[in-house]
C-alpha positions as CSV (number, residue, x, y, z in Angstrom):
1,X,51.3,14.6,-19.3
2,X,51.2,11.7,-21.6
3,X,48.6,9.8,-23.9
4,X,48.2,6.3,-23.1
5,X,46.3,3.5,-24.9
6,X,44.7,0.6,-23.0
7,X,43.5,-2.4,-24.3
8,X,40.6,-4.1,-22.1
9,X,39.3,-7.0,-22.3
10,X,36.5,-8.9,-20.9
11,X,32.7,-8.4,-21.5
12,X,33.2,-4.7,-22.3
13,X,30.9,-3.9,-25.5
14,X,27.3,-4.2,-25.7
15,X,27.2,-3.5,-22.0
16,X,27.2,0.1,-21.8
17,X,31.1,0.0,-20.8
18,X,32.0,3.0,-23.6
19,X,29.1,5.2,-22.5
20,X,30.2,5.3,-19.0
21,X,33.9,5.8,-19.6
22,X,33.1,8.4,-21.4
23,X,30.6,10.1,-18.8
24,X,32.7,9.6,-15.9
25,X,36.0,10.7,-18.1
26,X,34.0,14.0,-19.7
27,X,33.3,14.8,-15.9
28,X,37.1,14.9,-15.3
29,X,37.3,17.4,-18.2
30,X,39.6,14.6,-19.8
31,X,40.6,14.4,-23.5
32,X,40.8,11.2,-25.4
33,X,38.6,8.7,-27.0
34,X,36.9,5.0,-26.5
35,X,36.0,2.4,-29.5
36,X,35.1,-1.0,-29.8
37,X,37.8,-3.5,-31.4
38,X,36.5,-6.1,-33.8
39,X,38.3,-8.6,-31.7
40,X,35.8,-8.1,-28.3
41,X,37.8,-5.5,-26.6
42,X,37.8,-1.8,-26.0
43,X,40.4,0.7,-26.8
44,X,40.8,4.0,-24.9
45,X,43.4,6.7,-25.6
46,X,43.7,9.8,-23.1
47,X,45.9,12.5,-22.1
48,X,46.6,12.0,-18.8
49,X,48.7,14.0,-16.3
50,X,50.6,11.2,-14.0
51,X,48.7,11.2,-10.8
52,X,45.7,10.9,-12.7
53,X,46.3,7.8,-14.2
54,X,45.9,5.2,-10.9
55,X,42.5,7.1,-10.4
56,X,41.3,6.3,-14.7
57,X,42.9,2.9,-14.3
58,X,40.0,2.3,-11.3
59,X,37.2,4.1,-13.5
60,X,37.9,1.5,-16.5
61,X,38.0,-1.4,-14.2
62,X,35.1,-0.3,-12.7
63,X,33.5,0.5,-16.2
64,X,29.3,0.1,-16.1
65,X,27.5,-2.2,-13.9
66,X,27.0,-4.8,-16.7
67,X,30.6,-5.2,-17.8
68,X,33.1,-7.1,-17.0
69,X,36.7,-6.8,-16.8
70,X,39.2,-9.0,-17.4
71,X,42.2,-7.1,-18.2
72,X,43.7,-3.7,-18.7
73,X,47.0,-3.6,-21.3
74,X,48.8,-0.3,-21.5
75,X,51.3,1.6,-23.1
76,X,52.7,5.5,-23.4
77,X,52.3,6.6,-27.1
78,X,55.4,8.4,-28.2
79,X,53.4,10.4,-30.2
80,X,49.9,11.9,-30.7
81,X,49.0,14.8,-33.0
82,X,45.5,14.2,-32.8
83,X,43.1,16.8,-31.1
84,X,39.9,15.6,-29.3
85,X,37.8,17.6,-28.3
86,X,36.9,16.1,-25.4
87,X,36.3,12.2,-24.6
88,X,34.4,11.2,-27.1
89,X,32.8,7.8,-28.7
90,X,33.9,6.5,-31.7
């Protein structure tokens, strides 16, 4: 299991983007969080076991049917002490 932060980018706020990542991720009993950037995109942080992470990657290209994706940047955080509880918005 690890917590990864993507970056996307595209037309991903005012769209409904962050409410449906976070309905479709709550429904996978995921933990993590989504936030608009200042700069246009979204950031997302989850825990994610390994072969969940092809199946997420789809959900936030997919996002809601207003948005927009452009691109997905992603990383593996080295470390997280943060609890969610949850996917929440922030």
């Amino acid at each position: 299991m690890h917590t990864y932060r993507f970056l996307v980018s595209g037309k991903v706020q005012n769209v409904g983007y962050r409410k449906a990542i976070q309905q479709m991720a709550s429904l996978g009993q995921l933990q993590g969080y989504i936030k608009n950037l200042n700069d246009g995109r979204v950031e997302v942080v989850a825990f994610l076991y390994d072969d969940q992470l092809e199946d997420f990657l789809t959900m936030l290209k997919n996002g809601s049917p207003l948005s927009q994706v452009e691109s997905i940047e992603q990383e593996i955080l080295e470390e997280d002490d943060l609890l969610y509880d949850g996917f929440e918005i922030r």
